[in-house]
N, CA, C and O atoms as a GROMACS GRO file, in nm:
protein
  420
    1UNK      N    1   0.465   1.769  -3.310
    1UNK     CA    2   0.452   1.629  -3.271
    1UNK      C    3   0.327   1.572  -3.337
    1UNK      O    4   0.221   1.631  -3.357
    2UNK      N    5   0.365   1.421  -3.372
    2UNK     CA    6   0.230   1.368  -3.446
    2UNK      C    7   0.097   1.380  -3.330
    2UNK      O    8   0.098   1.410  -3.211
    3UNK      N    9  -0.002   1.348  -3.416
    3UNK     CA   10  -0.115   1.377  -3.316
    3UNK      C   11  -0.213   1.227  -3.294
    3UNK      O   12  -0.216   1.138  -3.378
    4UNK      N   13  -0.270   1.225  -3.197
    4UNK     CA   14  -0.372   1.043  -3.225
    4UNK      C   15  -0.456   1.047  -3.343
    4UNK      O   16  -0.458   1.151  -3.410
    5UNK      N   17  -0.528   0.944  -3.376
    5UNK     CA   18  -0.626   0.959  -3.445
    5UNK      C   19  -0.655   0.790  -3.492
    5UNK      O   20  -0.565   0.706  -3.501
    6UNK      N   21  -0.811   0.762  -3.520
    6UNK     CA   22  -0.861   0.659  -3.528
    6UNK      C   23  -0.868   0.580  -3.673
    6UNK      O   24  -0.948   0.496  -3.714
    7UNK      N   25  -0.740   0.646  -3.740
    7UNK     CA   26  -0.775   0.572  -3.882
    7UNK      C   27  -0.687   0.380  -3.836
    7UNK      O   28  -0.722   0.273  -3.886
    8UNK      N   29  -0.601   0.394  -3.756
    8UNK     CA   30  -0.625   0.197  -3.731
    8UNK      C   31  -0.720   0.144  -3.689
    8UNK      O   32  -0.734   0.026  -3.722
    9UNK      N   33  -0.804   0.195  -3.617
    9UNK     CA   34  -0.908   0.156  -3.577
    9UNK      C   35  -1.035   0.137  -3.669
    9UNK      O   36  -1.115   0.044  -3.667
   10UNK      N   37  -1.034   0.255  -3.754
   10UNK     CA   38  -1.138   0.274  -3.848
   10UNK      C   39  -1.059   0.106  -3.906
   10UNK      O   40  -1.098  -0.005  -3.868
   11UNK      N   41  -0.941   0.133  -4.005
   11UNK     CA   42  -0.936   0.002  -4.058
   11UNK      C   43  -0.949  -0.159  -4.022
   11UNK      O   44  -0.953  -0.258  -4.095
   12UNK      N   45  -0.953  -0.148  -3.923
   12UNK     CA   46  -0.950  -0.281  -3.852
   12UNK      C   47  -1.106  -0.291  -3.830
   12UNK      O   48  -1.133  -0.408  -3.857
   13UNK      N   49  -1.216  -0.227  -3.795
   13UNK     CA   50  -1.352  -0.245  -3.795
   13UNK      C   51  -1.391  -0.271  -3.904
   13UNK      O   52  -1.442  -0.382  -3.913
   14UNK      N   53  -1.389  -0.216  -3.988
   14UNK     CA   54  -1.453  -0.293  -4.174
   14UNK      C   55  -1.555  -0.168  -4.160
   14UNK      O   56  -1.643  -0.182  -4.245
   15UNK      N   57  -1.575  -0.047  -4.083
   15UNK     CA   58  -1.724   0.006  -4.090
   15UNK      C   59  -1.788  -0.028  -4.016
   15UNK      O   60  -1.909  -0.015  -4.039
   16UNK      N   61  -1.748  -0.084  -3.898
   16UNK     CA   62  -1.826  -0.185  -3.768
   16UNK      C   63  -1.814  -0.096  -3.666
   16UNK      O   64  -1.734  -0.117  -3.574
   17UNK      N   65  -1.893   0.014  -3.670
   17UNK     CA   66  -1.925   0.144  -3.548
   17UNK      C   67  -1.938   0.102  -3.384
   17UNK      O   68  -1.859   0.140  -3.297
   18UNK      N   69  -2.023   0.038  -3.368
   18UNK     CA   70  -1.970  -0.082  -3.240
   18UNK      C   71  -1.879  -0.160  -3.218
   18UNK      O   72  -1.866  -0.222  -3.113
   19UNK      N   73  -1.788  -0.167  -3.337
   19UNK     CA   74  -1.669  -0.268  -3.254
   19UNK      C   75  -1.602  -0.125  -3.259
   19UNK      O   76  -1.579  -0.082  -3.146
   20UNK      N   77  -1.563  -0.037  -3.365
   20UNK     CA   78  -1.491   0.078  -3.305
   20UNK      C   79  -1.504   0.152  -3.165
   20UNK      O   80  -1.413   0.223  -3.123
   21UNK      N   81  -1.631   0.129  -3.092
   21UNK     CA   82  -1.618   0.213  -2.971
   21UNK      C   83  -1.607   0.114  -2.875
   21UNK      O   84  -1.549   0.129  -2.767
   22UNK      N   85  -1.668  -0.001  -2.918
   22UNK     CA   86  -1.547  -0.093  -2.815
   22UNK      C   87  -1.431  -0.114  -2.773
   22UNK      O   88  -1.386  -0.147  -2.663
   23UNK      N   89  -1.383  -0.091  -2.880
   23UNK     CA   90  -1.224  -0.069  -2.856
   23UNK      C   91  -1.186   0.102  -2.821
   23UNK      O   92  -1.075   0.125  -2.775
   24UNK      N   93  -1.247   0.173  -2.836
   24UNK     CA   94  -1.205   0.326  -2.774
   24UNK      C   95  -1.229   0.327  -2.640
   24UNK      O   96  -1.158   0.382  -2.555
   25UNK      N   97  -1.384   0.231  -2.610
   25UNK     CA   98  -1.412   0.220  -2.466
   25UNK      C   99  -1.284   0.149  -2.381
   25UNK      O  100  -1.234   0.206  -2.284
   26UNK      N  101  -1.241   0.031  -2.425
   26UNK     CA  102  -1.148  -0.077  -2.381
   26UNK      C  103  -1.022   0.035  -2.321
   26UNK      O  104  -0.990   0.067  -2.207
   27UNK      N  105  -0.971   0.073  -2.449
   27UNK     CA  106  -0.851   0.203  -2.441
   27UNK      C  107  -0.847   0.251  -2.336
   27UNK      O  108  -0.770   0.223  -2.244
   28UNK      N  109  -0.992   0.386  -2.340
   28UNK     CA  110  -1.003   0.470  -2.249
   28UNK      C  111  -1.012   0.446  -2.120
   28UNK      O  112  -1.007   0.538  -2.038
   29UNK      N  113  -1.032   0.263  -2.074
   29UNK     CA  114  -1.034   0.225  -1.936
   29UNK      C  115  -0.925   0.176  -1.833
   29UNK      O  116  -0.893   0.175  -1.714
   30UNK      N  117  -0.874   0.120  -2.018
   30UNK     CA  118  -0.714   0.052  -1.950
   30UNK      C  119  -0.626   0.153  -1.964
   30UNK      O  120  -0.528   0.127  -1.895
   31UNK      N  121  -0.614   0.262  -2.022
   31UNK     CA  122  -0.496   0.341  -2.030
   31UNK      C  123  -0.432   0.459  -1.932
   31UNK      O  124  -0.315   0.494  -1.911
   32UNK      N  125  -0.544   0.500  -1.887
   32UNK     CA  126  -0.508   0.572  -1.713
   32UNK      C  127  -0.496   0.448  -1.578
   32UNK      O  128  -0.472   0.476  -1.461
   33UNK      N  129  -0.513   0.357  -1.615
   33UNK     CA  130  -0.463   0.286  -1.508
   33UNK      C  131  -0.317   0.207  -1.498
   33UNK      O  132  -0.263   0.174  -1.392
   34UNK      N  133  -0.268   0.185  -1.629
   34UNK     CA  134  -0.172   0.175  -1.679
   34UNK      C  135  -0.081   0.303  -1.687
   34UNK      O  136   0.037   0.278  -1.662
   35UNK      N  137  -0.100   0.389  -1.706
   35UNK     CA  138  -0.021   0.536  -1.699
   35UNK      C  139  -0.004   0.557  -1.600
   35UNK      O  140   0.107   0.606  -1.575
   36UNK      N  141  -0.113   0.532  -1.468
   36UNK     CA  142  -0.050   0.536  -1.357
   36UNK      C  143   0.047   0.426  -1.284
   36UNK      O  144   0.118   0.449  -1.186
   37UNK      N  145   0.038   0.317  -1.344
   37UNK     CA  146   0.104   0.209  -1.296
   37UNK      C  147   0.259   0.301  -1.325
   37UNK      O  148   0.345   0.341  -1.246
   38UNK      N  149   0.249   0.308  -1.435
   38UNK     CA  150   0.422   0.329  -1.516
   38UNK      C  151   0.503   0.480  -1.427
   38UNK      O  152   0.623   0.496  -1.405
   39UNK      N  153   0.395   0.567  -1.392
   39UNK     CA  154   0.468   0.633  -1.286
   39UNK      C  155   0.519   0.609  -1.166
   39UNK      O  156   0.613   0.651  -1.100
   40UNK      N  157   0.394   0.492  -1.147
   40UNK     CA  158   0.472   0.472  -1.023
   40UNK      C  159   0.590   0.416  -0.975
   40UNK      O  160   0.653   0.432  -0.871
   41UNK      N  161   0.613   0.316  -1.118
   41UNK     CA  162   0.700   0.231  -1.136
   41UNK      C  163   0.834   0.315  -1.125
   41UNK      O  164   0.932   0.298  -1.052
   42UNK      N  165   0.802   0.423  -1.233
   42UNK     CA  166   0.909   0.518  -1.277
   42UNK      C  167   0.959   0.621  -1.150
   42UNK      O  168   1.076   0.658  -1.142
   43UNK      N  169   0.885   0.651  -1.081
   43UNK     CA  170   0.929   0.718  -0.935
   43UNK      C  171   0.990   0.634  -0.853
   43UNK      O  172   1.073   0.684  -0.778
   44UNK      N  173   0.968   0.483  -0.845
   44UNK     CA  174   1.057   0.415  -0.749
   44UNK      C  175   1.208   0.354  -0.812
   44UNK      O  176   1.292   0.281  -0.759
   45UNK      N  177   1.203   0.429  -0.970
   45UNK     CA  178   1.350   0.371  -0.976
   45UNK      C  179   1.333   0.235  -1.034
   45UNK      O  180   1.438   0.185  -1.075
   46UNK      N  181   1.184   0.138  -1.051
   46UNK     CA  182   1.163   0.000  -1.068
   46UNK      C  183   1.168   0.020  -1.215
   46UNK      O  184   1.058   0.036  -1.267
   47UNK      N  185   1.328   0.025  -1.336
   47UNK     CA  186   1.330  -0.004  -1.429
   47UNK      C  187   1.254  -0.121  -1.524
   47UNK      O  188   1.195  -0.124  -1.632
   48UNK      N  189   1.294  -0.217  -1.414
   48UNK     CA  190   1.221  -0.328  -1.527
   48UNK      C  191   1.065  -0.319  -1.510
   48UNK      O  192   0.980  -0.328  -1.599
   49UNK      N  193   1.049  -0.301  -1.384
   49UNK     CA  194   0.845  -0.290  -1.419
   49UNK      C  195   0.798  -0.193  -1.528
   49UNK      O  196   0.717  -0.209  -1.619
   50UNK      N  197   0.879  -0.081  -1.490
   50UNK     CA  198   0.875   0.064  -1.620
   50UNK      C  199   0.853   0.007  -1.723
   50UNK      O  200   0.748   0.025  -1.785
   51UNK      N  201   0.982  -0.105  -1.778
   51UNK     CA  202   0.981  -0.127  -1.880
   51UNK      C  203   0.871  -0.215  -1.955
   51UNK      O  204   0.845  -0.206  -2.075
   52UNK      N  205   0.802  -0.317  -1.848
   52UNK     CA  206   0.692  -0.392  -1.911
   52UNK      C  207   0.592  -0.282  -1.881
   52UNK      O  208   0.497  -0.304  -1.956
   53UNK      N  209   0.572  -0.200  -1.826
   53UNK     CA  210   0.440  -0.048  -1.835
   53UNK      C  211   0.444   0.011  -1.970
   53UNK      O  212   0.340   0.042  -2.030
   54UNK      N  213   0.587   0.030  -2.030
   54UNK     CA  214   0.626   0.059  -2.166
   54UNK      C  215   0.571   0.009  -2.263
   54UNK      O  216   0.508   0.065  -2.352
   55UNK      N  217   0.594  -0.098  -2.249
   55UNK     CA  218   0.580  -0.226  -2.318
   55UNK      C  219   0.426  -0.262  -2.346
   55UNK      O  220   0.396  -0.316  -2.452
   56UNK      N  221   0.337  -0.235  -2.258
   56UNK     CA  222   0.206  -0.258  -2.229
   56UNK      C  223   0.122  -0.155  -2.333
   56UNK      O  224   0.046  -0.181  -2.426
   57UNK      N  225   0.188   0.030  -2.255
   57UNK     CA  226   0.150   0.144  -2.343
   57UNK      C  227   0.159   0.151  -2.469
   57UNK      O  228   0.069   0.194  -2.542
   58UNK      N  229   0.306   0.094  -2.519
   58UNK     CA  230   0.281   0.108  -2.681
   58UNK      C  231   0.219   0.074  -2.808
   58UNK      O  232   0.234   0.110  -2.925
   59UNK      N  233   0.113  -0.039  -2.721
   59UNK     CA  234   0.048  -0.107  -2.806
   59UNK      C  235  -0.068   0.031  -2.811
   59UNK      O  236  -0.095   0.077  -2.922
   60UNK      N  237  -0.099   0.060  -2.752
   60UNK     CA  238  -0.217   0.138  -2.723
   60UNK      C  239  -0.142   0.289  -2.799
   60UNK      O  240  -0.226   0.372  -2.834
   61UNK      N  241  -0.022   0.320  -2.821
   61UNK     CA  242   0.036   0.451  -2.894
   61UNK      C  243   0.014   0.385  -3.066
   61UNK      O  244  -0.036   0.455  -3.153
   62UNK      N  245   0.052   0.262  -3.088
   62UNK     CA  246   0.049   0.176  -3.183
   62UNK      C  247  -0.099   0.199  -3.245
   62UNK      O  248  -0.115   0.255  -3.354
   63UNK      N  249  -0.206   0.151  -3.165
   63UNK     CA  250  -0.349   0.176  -3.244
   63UNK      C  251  -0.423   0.319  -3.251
   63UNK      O  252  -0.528   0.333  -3.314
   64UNK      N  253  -0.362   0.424  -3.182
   64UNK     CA  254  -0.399   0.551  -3.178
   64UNK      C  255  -0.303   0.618  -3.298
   64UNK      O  256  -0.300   0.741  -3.306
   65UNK      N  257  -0.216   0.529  -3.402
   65UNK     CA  258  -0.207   0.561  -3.522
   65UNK      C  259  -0.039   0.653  -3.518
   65UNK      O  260   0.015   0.702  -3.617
   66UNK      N  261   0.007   0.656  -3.399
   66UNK     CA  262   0.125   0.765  -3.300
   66UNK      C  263   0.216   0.650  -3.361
   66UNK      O  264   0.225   0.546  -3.297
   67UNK      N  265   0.286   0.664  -3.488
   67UNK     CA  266   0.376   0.562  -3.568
   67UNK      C  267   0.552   0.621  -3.501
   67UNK      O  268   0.632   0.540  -3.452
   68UNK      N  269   0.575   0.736  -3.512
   68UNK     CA  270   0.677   0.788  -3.485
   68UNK      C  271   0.689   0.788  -3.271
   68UNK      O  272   0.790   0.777  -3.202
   69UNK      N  273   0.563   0.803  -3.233
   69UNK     CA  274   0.590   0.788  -3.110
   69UNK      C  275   0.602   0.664  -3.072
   69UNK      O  276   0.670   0.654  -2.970
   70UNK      N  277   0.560   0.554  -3.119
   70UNK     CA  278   0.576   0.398  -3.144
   70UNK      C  279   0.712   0.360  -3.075
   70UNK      O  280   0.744   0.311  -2.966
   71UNK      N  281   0.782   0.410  -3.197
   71UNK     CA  282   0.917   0.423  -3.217
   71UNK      C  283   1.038   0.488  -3.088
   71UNK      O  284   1.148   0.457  -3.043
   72UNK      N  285   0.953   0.573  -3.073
   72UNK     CA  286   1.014   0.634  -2.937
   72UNK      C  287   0.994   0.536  -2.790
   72UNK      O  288   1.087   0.518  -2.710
   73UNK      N  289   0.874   0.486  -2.776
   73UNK     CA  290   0.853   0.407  -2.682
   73UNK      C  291   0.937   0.241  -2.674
   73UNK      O  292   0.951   0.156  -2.586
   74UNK      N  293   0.980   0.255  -2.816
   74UNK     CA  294   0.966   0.109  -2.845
   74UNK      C  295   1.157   0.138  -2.775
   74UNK      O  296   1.213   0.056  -2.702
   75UNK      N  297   1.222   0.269  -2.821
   75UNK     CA  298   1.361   0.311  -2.763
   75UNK      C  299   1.369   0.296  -2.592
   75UNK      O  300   1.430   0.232  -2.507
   76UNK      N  301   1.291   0.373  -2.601
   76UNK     CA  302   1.258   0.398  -2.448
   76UNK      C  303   1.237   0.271  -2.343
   76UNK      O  304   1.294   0.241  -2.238
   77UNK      N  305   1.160   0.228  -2.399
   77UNK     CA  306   1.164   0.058  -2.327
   77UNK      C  307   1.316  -0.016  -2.296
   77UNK      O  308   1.352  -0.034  -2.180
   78UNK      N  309   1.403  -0.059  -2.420
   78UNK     CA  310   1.529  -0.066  -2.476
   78UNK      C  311   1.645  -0.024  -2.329
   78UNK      O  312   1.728  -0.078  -2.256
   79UNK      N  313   1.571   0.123  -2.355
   79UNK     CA  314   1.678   0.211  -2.245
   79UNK      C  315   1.665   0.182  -2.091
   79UNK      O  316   1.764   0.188  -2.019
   80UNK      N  317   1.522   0.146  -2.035
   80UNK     CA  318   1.487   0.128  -1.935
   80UNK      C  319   1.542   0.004  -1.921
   80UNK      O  320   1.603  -0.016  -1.816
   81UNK      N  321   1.532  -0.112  -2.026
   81UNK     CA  322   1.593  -0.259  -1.970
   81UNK      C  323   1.754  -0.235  -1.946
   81UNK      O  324   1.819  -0.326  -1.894
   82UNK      N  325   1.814  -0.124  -1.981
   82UNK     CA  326   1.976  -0.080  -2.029
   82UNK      C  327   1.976  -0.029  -1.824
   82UNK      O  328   2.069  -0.062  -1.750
   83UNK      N  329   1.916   0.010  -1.801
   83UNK     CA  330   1.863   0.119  -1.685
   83UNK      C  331   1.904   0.276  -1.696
   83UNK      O  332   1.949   0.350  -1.609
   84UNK      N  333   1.873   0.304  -1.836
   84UNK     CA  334   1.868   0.418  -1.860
   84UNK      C  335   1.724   0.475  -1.872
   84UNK      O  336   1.631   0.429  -1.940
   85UNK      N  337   1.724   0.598  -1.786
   85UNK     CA  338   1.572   0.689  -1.843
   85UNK      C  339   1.596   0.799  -1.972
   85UNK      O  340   1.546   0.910  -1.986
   86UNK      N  341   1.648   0.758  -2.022
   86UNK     CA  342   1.707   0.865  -2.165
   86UNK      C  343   1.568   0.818  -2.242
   86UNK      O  344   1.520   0.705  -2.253
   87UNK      N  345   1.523   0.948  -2.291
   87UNK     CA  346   1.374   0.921  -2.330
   87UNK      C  347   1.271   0.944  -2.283
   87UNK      O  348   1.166   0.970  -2.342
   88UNK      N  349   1.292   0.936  -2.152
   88UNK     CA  350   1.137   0.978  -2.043
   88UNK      C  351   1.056   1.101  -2.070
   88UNK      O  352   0.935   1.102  -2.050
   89UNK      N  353   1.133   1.220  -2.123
   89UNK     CA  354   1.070   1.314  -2.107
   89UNK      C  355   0.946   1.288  -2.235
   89UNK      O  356   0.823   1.290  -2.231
   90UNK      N  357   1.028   1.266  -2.326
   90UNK     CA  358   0.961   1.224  -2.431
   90UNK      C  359   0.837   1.196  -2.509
   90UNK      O  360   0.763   1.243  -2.596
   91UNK      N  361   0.869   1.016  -2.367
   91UNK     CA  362   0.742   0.950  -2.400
   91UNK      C  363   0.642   1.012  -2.265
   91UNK      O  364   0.519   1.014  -2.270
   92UNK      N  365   0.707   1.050  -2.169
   92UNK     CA  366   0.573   1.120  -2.075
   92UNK      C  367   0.492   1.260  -2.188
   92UNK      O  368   0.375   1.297  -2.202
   93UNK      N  369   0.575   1.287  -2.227
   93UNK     CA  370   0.507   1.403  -2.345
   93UNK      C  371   0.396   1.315  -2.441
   93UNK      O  372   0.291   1.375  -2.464
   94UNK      N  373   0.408   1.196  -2.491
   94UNK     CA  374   0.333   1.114  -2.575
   94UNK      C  375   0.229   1.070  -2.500
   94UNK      O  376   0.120   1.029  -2.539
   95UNK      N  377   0.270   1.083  -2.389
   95UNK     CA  378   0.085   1.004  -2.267
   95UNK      C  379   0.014   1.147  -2.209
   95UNK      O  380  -0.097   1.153  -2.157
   96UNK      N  381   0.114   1.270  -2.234
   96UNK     CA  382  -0.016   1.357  -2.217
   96UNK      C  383  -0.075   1.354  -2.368
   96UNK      O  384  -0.196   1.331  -2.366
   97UNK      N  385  -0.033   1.367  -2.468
   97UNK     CA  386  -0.104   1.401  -2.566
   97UNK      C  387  -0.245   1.286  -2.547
   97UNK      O  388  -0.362   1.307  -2.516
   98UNK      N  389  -0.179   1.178  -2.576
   98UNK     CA  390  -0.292   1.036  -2.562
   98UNK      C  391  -0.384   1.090  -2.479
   98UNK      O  392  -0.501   1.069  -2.508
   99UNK      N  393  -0.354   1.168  -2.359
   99UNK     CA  394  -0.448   1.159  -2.250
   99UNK      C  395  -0.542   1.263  -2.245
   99UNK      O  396  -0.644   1.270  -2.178
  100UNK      N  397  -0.482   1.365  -2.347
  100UNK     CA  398  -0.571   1.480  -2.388
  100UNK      C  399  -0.650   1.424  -2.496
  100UNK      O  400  -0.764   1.471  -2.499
  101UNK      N  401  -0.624   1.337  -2.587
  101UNK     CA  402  -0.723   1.301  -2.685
  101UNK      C  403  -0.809   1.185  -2.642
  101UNK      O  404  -0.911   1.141  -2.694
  102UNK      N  405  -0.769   1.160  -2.576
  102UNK     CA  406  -0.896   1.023  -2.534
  102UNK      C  407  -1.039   1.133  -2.419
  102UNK      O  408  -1.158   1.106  -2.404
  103UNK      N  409  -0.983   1.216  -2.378
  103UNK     CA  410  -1.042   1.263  -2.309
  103UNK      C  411  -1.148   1.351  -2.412
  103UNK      O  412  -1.255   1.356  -2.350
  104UNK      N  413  -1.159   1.398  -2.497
  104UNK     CA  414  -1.190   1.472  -2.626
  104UNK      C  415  -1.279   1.363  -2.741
  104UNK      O  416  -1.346   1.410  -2.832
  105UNK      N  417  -1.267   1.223  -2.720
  105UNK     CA  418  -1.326   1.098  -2.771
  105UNK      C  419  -1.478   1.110  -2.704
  105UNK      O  420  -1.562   1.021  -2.724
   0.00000   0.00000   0.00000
């Protein structure tokens, strides 16, 4: 499986070392609170909230450079508005990785 990494970020700063950890800081604050939102969502069966939790996360799989997991989330969302969880295992596999590398930041 692809792995995170900060080369969107690098590109989008210009070399601007403070705006890069601004935005790692930003990440690392909103993204366990949001991960927990989406479980919870996802344990009560609340497809469509899931799906805007989805929706929310992939931007954040999007700048952690996760192009192919993107893609998966971007399905996964799709499926949840369908009210299918086809995919879940998946993308819960893509928020531990995220959650092991932000933690390692």
């Amino acid at each position: 499986m692809e792995q995170p990494n900060l080369s969107y970020i690098n590109s989008m700063s210009g070399g601007d070392k403070a705006f890069e950890q601004k935005l790692i800081d930003i990440i690392k604050k909103e993204f366990p609170e949001e991960k927990e939102v989406y479980f919870t969502n996802i344990k009560a069966n609340n497809y469509k909230l899931t799906a805007e939790n989805v929706h929310k996360l992939k931007h954040k799989i999007s700048i952690l450079g996760l192009e192919k997991s993107y893609e998966t989330a971007v399905a996964f969302e799709n499926n949840l508005l369908e009210g299918s969880t086809k995919l879940q295992d998946e993308f819960e596999s893509i928020l531990t990785i995220m959650t092991n590398y932000l933690q390692q930041l």
